[in-house]
C-alpha positions in Angstrom: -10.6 4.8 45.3 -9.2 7.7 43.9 -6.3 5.6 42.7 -8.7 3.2 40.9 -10.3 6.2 39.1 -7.1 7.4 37.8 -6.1 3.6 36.6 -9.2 3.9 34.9 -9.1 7.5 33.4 -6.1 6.4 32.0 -7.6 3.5 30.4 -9.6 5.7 28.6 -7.1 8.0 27.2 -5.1 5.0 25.9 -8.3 3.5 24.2 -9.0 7.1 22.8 -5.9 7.8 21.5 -5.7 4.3 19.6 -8.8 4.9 18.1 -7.5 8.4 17.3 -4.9 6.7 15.9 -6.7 4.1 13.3 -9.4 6.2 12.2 -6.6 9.1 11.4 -5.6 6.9 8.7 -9.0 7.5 7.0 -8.3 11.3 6.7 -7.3 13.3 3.8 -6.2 11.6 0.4 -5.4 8.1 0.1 -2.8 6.9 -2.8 -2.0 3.2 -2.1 1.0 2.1 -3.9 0.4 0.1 -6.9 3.2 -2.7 -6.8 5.3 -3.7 -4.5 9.1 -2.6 -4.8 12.4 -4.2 -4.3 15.2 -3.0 -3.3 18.7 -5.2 -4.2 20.6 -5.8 -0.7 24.2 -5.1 -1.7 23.5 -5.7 -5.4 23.2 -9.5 -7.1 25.2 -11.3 -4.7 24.2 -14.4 -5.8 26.8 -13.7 -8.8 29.2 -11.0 -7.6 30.8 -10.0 -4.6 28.7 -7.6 -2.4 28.9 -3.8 -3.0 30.6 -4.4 -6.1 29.7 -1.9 -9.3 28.7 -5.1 -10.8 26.8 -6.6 -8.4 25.1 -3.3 -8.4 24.4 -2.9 -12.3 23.5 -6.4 -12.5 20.6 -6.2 -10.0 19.0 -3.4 -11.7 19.5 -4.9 -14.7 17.0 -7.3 -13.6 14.6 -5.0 -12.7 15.4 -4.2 -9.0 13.6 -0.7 -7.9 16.9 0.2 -5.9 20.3 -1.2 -4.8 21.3 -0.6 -0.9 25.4 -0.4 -0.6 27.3 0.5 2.3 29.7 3.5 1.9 33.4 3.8 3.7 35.9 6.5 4.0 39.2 5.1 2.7 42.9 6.2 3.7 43.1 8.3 0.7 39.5 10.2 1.7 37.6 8.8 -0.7 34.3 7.8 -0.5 33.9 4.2 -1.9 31.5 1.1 -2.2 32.9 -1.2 0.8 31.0 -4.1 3.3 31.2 -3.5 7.0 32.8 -6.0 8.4 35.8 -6.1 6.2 39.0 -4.5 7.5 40.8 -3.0 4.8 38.7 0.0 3.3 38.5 -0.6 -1.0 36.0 -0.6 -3.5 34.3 1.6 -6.5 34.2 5.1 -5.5 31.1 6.2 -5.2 31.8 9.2 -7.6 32.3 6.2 -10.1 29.3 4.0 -9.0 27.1 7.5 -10.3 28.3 7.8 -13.6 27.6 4.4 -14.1 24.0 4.7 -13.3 20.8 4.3 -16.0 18.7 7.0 -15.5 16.2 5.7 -13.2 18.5 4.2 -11.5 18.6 4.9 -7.6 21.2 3.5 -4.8 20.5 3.6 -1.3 23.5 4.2 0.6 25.1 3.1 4.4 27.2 4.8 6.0 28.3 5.4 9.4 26.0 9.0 10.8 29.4 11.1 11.0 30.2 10.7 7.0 26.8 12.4 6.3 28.2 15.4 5.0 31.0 14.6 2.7 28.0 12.0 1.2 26.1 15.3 1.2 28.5 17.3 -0.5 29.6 14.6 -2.6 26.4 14.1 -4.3 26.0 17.8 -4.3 28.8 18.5 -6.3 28.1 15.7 -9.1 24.4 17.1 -9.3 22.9 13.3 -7.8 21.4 14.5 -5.4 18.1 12.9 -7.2 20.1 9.3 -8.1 20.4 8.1 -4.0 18.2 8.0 -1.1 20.4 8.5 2.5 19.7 5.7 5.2 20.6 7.5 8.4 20.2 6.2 12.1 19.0 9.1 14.1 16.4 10.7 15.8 13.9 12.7 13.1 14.0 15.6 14.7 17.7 15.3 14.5 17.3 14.2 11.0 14.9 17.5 9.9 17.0 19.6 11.3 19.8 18.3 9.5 17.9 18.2 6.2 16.5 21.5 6.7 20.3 23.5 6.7 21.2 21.9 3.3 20.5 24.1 0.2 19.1 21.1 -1.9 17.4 18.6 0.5 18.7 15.3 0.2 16.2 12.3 0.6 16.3 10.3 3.9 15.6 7.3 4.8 14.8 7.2 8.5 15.2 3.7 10.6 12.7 3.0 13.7 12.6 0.6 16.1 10.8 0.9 18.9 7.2 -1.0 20.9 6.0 2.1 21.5 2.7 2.6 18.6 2.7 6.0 19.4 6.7 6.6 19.5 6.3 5.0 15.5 3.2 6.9 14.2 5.2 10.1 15.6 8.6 9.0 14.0 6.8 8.6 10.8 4.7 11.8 11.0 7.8 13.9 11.0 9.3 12.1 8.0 6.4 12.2 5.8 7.8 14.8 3.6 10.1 11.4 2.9 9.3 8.4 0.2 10.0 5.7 2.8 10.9 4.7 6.2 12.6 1.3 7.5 10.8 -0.5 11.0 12.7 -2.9 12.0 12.5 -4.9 15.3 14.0 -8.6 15.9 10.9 -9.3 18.1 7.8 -11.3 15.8 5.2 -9.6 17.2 6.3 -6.0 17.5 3.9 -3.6 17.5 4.7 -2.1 13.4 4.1 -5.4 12.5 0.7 -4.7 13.4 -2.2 -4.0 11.1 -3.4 -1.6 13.5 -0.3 0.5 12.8 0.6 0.2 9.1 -2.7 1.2 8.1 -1.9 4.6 9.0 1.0 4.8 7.1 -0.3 2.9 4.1 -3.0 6.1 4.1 -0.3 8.6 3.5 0.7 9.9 0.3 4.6 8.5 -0.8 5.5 7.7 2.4 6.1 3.5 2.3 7.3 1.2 4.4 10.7 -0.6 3.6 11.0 -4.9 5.4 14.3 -5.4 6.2 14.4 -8.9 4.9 17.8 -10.1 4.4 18.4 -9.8 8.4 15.9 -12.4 10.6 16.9 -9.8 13.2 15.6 -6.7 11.6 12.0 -8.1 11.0 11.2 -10.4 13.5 12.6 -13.2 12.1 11.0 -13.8 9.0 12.3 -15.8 6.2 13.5 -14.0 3.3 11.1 -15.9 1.2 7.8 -16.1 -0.2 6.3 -16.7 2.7 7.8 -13.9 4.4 7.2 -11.5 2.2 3.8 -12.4 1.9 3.7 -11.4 5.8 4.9 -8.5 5.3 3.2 -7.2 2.5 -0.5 -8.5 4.0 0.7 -5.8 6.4 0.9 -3.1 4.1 5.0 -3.1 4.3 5.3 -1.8 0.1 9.4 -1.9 -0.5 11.0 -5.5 0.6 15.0 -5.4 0.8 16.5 -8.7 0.3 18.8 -11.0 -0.5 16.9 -13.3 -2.1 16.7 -11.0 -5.9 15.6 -13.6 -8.2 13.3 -15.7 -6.2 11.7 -11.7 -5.2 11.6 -10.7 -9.0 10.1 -13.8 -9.7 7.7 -13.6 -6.9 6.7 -10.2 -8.3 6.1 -11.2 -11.6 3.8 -14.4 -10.2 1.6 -11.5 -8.6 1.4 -9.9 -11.1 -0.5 -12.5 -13.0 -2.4 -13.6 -10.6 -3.9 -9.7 -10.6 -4.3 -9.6 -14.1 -6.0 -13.4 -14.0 -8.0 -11.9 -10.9 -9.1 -9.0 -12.7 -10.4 -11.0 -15.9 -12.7 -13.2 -13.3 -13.8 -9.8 -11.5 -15.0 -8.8 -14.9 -16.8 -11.9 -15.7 -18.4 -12.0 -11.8 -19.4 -8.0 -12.4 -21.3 -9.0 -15.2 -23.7 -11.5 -13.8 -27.1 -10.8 -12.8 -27.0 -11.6 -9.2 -30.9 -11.6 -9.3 -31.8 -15.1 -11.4 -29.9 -16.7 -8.4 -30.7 -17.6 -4.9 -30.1 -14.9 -1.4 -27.3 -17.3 -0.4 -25.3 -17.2 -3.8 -26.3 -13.5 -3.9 -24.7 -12.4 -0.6 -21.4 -15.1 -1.4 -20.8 -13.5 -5.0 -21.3 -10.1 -3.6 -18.8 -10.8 -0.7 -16.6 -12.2 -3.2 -16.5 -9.4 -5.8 -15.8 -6.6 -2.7 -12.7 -8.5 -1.9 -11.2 -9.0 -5.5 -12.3 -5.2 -6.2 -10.1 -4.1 -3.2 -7.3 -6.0 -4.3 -7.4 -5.2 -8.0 -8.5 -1.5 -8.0 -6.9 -0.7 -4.2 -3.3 -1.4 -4.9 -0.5 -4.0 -4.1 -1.7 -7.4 -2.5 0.5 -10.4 -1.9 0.5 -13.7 -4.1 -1.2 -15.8 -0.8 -4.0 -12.6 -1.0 -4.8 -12.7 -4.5 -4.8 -16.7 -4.5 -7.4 -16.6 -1.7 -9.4 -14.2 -3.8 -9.4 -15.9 -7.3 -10.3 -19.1 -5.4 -13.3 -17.5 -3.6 -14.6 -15.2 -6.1 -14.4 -18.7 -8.5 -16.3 -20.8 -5.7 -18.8 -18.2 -5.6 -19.3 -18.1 -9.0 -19.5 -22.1 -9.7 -22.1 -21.7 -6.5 -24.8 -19.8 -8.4 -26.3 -22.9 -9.8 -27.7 -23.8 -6.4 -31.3 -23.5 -7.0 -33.2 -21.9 -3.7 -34.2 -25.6 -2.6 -31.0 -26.6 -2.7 -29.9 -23.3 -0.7 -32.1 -24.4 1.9 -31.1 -27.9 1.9 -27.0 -26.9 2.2 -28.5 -24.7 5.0 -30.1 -27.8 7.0 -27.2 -29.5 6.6 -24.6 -26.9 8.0 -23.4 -27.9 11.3 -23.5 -24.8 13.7 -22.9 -24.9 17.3 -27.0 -23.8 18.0 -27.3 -27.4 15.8 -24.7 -29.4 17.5 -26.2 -28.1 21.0 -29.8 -29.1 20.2 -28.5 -32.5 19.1 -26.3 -33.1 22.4 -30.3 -32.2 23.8 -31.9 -35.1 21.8 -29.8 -37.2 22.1 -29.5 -36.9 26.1 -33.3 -36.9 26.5 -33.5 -40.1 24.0 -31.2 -41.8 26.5 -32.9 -40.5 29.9 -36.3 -42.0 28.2 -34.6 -45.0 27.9 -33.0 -45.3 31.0 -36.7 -44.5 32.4 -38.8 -47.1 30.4 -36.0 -49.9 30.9 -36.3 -48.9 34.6 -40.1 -49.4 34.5 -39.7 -52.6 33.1 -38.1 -54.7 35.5 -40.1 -52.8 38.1 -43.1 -54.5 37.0 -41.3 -57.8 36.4 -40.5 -57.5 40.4 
């Protein structure tokens, strides 16, 4: 018994703390990010060679947000632009890659956790502190502490990856002095692929989410393609990494449009008088508008999301000649399961009534 009660006790502290959880996200400000943001895997590698300066300075040049290289100590101690998985250690040093930067211009840099401190004191020393974001594994208590004994903090980007909802909404809480932080998990249905859990983080002021697309096994195997991506950001995930940098920048252009053509028929729905027109239009244009208002005035929204939302708010529009006749005649004709159940009924008593007469009849025959 008293085993049982305990089960159930701690039921209820789970549910609680969930709830906690979700409705947290409702607290204090909320600044949704506005568009989507790309960050350049290793540059344009679809014309130079990874982690090159001009694969790097090509992918901003068409419009990346930021470009992600991976930095190496070479034999002579320099810090330089170099892959992983290649053995000899060359490439633009990274004191270079900085001076060739546009002023917006931000890199995201790799490195192994031991080389944070020359990277530190590298940037440091050419005043860039401002013109890179650090990707570090590590624990963010491990990571604030580290932040917190340098004289100019540095921006971090902290990596999770965990099933645990509560081990994620505490990673992120001690980062969210940070512009972004990277889930990753190879597993589809991980818990931070959840709506549950994004939407707290999709509350909090700067702090995004980065979608490790261009590795299946860093976001649960999704494609790094449009229909990825539209995954992703449907889950509130607002900076997608990838390979893929023109079909992305293309892709972000398209939604683009489709906001601006969804905001043109959001203005023409706001203007009409709801009242000339039947309840059933009424309630389907009103339903309509609240979802194209949320996706125009709230922030970011994938292509699939704003397609869905042109084409209802458009339906609904169309809709509002239906005269209140013909409202109750589309009405009749709706099959709901309460209709489909009363017509199994008929049909079944038809039959027995049948059965019963034809029995009747060759009873009296006899």
């Amino acid at each position: 018994m008293a085993k049982r009660f305990y089960t159930v006790l701690l039921i209820i502290i789970c549910l609680f703390s969930v709830f906690s959880f979700a409705t947290s996200a409702q607290e204090g400000s909320y600044y949704p990010p506005q568009e989507v943001m790309c960050i350049a895997h290793r540059g344009d590698t679809a014309l130079y060679v990874k982690n090159s300066k001009e694969a790097v300075l090509s992918a901003f040049g068409k419009g990346a947000d930021f470009v992600s290289v991976n930095i190496r100590k070479a034999d002579s101690g320099e810090l330089v632009l170099c892959s992983e998985n290649v053995p000899e250690v060359k490439g633009t040093p990274l004191k270079e890659m900085l001076s060739l930067l546009g002023e917006e211009d931000i890199l995201i840099l790799d490195f192994d956790s031991e080389l944070k401190d020359e990277v530190y004191d590298l940037l440091s020393g050419e005043a860039a502190l401002a013109r890179a974001w650090l990707r570090i594994k590590d624990s963010a208590k491990n990571l604030n502490r580290w932040i917190s004994s340098k004289d100019e903090e540095p921006t971090v980007i902290g990596v999770c990856s965990s099933f645990n909802i509560f081990t994620v909404q505490g990673f992120v809480e001690k980062l969210n002095h940070m512009p972004a932080v990277q889930l990753q998990s190879k597993n589809y249905f991980n818990v931070m692929y959840g709506s549950l859990c994004y939407s707290y983080y999709a509350s909090r002021q700067g702090t995004r989410a980065i979608a490790p697309m261009y590795n299946p096994d860093l976001c649960g195997q999704r494609s790094d393609s449009e229909d990825g991506w539209n995954d992703l950001i449907n889950k509130n995930f607002s900076i997608i990494e990838t390979n893929n940098l023109d079909a992305f920048i293309s892709y972000r252009d398209n939604a683009l449009k489709l906001k601006e053509n969804l905001t043109a028929l959001l203005k023409k729905a706001q203007a009409i008088d709801p009242e000339l027109y039947s309840l059933v239009s009424r309630e389907n244009l009103k339903d309509s508008i609240e979802t194209a208002k949320r996706l125009v005035v709230g922030g970011m929204a994938s292509c699939d999301e704003l397609q869905s939302a042109h084409s209802a708010l458009l339906l609904s529009i169309n809709s509002l000649t239906l005269s209140e006749g013909e409202d109750n005649q589309k009405g009749a004709l709706n099959v709901t399961p309460g209709k489909i159940v009363a017509a199994v009924l008929v049909g079944t008593a038809i039959l027995a009534a049948q059965i019963y007469v034809h029995k009747m009849q060759k009873e009296k025959k006899r």
